[in-house]
DSSP file (Angstrom, degrees, kcal/mol; ACC not computed):
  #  RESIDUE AA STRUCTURE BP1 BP2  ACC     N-H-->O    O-->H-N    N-H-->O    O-->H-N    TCO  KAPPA ALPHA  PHI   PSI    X-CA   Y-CA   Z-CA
    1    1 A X              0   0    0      0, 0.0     2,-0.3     0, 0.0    18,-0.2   0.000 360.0 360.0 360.0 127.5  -29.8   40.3   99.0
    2    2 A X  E     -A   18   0A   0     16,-3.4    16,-1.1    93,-0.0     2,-0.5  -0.710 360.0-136.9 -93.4 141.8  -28.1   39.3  102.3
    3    3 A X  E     +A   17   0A   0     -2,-0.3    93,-0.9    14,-0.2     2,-0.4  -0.857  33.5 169.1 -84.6 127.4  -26.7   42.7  104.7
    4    4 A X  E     -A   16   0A   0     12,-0.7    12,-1.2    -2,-0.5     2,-0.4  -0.900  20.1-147.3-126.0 155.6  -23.3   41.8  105.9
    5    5 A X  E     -Ab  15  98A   0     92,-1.8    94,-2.4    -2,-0.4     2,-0.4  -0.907   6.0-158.3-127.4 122.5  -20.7   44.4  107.7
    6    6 A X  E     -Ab  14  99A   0      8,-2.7     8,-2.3    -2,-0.4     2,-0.6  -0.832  15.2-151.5 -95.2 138.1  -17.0   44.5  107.7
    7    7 A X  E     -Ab  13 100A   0     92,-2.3    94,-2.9    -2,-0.4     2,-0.6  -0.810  30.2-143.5 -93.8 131.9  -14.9   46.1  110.0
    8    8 A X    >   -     0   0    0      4,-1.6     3,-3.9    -2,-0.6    27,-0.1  -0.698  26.8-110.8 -89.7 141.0  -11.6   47.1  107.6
    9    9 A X  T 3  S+     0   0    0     25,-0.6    -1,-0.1    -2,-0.6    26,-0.1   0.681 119.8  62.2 -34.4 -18.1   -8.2   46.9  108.9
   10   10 A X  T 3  S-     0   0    0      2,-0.2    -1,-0.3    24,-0.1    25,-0.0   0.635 126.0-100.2 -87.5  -5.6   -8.1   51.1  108.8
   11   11 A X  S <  S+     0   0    0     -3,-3.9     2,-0.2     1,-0.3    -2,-0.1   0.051  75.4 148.4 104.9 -44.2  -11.2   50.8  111.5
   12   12 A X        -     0   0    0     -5,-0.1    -4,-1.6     1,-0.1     2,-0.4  -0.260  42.2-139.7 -65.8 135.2  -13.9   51.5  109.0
   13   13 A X  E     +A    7   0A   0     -2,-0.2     2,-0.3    -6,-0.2    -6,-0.2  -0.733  25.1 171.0 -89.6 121.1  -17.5   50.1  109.1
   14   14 A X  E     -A    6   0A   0     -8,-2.3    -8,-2.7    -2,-0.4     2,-0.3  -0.985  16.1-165.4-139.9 143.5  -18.7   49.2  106.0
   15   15 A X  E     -A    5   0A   0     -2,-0.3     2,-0.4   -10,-0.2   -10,-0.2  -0.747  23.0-179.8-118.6 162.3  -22.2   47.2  105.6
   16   16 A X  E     -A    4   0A   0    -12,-1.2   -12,-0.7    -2,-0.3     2,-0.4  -0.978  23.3-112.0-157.5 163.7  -22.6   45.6  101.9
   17   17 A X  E     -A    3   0A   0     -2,-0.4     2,-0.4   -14,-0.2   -14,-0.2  -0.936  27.7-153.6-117.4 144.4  -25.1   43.7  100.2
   18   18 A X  E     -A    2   0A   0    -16,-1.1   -16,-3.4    -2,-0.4     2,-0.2  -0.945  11.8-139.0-137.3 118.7  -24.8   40.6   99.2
   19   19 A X    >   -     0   0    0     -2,-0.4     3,-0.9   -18,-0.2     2,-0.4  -0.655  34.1-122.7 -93.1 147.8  -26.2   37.7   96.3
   20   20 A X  T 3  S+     0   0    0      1,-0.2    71,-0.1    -2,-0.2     3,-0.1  -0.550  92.6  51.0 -91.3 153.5  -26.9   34.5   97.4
   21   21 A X  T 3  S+     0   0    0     69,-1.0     2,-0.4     1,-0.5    -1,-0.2   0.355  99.7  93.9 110.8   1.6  -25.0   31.3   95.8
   22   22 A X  S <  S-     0   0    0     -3,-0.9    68,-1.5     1,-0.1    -1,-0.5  -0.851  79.3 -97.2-124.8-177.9  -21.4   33.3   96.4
   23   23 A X  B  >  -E   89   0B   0     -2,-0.4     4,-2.0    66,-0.3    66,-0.2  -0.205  18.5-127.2 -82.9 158.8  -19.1   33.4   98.7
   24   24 A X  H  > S+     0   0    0     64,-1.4     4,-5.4    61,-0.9    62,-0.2   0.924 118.2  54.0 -75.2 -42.2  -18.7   35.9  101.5
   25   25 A X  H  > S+     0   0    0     60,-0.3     4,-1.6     2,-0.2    -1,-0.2   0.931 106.8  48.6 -46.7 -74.9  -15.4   36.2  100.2
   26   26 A X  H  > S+     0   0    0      1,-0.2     4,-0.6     2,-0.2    -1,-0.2   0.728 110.4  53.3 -16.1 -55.9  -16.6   37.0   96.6
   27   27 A X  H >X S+     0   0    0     -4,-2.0     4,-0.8     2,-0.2     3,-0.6   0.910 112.5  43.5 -64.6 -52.5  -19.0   39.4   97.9
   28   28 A X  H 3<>S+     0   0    0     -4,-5.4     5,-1.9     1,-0.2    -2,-0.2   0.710 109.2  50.4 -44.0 -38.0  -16.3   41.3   99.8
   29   29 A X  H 3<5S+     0   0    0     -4,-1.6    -1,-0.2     3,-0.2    -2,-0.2   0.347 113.0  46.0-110.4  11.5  -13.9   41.4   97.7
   30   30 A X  H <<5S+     0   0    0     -4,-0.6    -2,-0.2    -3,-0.6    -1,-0.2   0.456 109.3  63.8 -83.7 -20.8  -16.5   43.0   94.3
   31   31 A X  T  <5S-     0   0    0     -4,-0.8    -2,-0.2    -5,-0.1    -3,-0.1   0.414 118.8-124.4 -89.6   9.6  -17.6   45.0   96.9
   32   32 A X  T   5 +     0   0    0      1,-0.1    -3,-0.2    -5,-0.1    -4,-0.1   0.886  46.7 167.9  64.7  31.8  -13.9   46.8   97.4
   33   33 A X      < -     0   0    0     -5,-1.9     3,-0.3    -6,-0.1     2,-0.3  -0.544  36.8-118.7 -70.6 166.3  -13.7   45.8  101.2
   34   34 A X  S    S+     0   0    0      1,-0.2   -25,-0.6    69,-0.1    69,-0.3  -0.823  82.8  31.2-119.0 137.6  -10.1   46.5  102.1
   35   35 A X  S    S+     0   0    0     -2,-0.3    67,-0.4   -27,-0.1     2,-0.4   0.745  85.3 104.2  87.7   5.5   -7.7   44.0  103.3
   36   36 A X        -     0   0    0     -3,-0.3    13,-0.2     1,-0.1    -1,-0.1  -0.732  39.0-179.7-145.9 100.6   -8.8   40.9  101.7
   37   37 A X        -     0   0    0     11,-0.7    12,-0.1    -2,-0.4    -1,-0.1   0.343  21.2-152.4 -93.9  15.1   -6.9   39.7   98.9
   38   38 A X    >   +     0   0    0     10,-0.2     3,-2.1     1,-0.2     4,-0.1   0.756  28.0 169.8  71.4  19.0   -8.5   36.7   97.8
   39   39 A X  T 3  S+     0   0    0      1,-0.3    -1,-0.2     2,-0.1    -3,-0.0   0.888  78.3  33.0 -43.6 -62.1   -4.8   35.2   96.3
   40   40 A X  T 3  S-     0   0    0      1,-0.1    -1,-0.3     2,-0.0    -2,-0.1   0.221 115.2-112.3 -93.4  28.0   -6.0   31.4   95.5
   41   41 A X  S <  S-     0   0    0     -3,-2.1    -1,-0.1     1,-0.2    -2,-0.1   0.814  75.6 -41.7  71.0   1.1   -9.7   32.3   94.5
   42   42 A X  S    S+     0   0    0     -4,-0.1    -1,-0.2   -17,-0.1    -3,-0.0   0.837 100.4 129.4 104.9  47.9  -11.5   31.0   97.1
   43   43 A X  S    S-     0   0    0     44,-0.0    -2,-0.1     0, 0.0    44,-0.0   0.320  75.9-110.9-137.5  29.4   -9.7   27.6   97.5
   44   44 A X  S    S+     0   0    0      1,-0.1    26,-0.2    26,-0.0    -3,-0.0   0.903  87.6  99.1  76.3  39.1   -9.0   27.5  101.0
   45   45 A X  S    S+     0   0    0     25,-0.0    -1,-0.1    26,-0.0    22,-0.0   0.447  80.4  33.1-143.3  18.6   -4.9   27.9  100.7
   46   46 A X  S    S-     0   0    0     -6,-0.0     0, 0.0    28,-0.0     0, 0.0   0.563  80.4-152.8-130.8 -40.9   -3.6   31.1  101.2
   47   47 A X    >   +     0   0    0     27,-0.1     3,-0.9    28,-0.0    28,-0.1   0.664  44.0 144.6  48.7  44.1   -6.2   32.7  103.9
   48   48 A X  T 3   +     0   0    0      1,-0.2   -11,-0.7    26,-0.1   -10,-0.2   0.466  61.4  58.7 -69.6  -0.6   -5.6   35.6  102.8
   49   49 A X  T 3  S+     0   0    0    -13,-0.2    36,-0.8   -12,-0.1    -1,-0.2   0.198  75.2 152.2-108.5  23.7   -9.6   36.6  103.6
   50   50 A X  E <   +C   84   0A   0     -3,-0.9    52,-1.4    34,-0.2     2,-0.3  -0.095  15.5 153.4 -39.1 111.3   -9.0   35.6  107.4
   51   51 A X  E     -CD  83 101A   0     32,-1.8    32,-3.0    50,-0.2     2,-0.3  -0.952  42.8 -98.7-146.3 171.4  -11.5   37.6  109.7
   52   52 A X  E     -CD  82 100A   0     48,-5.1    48,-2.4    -2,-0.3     2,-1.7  -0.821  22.9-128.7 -97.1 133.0  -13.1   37.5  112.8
   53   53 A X  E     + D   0  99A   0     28,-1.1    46,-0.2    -2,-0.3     3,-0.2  -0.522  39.4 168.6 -67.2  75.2  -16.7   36.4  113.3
   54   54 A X        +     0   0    0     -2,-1.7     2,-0.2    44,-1.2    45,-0.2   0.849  67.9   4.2 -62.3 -33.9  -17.7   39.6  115.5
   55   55 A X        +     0   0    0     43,-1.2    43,-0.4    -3,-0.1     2,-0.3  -0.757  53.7 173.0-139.3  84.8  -21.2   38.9  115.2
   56   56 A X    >   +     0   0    0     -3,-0.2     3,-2.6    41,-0.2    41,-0.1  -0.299   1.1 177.4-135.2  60.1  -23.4   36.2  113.9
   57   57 A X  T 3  S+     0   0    0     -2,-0.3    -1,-0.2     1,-0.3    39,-0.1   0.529  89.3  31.5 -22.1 -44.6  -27.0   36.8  114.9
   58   58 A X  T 3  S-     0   0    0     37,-0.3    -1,-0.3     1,-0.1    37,-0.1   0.447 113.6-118.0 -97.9  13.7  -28.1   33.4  112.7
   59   59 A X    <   -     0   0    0     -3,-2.6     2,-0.2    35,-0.1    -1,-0.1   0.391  22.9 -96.7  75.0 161.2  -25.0   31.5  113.2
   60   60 A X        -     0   0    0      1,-0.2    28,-0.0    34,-0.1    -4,-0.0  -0.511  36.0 -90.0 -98.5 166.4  -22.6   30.3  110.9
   61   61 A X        -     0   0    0     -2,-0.2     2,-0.4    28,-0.1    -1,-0.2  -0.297  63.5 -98.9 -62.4 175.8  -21.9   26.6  108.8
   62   62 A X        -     0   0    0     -3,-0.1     2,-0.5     1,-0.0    -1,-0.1  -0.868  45.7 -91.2 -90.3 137.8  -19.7   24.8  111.1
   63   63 A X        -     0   0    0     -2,-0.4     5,-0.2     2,-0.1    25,-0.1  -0.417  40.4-130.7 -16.1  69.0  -15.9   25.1  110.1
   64   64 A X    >>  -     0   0    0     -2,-0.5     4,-1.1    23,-0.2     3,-0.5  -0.007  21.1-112.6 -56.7 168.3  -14.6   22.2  107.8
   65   65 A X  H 3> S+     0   0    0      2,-0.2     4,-0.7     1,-0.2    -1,-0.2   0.584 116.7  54.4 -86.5 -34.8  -11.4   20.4  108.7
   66   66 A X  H 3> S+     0   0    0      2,-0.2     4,-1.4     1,-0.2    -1,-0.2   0.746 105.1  57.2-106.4 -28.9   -9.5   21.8  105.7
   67   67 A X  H <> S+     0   0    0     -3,-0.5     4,-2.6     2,-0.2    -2,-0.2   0.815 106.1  48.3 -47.9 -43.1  -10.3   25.4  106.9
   68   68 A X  H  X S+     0   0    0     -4,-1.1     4,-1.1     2,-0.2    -2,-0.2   0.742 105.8  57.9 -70.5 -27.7   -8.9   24.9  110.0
   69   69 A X  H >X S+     0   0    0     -4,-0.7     3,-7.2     2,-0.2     4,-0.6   0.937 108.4  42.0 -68.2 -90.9   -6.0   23.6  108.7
   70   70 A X  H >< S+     0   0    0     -4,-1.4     3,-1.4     1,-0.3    -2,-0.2   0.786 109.5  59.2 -12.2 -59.1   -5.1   26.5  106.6
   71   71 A X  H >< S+     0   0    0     -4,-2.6     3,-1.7     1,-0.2    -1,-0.3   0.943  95.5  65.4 -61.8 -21.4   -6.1   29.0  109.4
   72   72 A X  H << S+     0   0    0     -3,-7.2     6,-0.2    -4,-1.1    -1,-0.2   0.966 105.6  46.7 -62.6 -18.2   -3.4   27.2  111.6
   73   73 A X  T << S+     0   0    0     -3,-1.4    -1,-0.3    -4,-0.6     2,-0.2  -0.166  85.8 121.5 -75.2  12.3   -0.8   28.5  109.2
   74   74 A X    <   -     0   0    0     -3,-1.7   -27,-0.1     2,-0.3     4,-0.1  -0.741  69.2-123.7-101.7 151.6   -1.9   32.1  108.8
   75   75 A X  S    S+     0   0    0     -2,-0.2     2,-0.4     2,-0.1    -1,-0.1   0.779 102.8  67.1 -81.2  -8.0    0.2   35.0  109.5
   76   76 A X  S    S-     0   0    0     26,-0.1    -2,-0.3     1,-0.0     3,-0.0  -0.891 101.3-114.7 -64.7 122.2   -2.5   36.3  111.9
   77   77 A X        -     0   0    0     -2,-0.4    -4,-0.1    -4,-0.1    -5,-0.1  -0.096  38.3-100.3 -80.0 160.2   -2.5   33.9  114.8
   78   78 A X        -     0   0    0     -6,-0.2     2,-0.2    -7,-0.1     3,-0.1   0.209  37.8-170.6 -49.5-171.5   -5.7   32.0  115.1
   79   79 A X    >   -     0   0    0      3,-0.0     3,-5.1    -3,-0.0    -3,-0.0  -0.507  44.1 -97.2 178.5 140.9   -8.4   32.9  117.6
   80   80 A X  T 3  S+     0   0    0      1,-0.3    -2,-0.0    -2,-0.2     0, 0.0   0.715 124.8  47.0 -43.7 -27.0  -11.6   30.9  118.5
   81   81 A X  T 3  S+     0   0    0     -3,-0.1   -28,-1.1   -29,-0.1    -1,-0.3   0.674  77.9 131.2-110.4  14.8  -13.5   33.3  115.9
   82   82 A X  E <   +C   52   0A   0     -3,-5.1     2,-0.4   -30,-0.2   -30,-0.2   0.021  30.9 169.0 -19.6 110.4  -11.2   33.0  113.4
   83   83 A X  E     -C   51   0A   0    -32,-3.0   -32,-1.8   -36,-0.1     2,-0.3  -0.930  36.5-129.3-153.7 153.5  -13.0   32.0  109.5
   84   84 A X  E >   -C   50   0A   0     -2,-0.4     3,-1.5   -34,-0.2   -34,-0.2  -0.853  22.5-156.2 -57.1  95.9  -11.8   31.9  105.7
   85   85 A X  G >  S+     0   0    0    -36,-0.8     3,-3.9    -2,-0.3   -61,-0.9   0.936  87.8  73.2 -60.4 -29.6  -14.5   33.9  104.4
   86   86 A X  G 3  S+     0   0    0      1,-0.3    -1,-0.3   -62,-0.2   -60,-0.1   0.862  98.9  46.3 -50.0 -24.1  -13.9   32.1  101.1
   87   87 A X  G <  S+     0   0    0     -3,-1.5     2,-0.4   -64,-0.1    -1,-0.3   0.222  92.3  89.7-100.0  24.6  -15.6   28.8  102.6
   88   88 A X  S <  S-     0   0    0     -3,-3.9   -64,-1.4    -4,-0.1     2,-0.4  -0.960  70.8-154.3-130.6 114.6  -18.6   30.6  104.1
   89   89 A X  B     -E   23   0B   0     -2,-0.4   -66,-0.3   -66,-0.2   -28,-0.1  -0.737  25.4 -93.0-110.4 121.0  -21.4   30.7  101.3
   90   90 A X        +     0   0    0    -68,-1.5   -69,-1.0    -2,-0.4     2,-0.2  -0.150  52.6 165.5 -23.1 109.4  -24.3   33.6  101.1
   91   91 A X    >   -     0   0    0    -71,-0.1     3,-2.0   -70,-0.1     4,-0.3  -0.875  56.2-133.1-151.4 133.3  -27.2   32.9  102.7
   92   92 A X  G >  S+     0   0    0      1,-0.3     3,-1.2    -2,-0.2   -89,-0.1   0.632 110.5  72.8 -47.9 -30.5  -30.1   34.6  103.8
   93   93 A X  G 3  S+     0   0    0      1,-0.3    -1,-0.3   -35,-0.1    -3,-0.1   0.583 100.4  50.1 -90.3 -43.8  -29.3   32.4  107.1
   94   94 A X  G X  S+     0   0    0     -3,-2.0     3,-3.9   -37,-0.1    -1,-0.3   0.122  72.7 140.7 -91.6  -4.0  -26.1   35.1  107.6
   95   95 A X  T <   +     0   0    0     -3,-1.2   -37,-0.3     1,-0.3   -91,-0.2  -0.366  65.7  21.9 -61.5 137.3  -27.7   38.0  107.4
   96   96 A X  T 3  S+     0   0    0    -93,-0.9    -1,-0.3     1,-0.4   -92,-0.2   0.098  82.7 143.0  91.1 -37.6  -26.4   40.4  109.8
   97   97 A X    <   -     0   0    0     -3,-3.9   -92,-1.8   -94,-0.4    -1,-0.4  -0.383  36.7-146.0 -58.7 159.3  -22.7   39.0  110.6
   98   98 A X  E     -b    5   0A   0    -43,-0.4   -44,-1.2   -94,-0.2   -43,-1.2  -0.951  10.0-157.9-114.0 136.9  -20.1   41.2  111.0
   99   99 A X  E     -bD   6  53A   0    -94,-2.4   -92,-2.3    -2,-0.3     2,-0.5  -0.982   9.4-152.4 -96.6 116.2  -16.7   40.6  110.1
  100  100 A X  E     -bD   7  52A   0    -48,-2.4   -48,-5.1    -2,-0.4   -92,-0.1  -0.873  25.5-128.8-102.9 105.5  -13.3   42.0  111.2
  101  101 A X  E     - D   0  51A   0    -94,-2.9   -50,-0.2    -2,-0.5   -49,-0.1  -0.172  21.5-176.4 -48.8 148.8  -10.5   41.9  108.6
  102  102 A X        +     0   0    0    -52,-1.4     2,-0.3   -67,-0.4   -52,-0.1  -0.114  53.6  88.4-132.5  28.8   -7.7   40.5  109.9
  103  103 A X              0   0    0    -69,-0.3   -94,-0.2   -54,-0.1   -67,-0.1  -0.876 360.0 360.0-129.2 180.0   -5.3   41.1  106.6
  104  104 A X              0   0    0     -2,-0.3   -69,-0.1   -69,-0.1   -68,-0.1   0.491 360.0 360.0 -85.3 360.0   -3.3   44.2  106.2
């Protein structure tokens, strides 16, 4: 199990546990985090699981090109730590990030 912590749109800190092989996204949103509604399923079109990268103590994959696209288009403006959670895959490697919802 991988540790990752959301910050929720109300303010609240919430730490979760996590299987590897799914999506951050996945994980968040079985885990009731608040603020991520997950509309296309994890296929990188709605970015409705848009957060900020608060923390990332083992770093993260690097961004694909089709993520970036999407995020320019979101109704939160972009910002340099800007990720899809859906495209960021559970890995012991993560362990530790925090994330700040960015949806409402």
């Amino acid at each position: 199990m991988t540790k990752l912590t959301f910050i929720e749109p109300s303010g609240n800190r919430r730490e979760i546990e996590a299987d590897g092989g799914q999506s951050v996204m996945q994980a968040a949103t079985a885990a009731g985090i608040e603020g991520i509604a997950a509309e296309c399923g994890g296929s990188c079109m709605c970015a409705t699981c848009h957060c900020l990268v608060c923390e990332a103590p083992g770093g993260l994959p690097e961004m694909e090109s089709d993520e970036a696209d999407t995020l320019e288009f979101t109704a939160e403006e972009m910002r340099e730590t800007s990720r899809l959670i859906c495209q960021i895959e559970v890995t012991t490697e993560i362990e530790g990030t925090v994330f700040k919802v960015m949806g409402r």
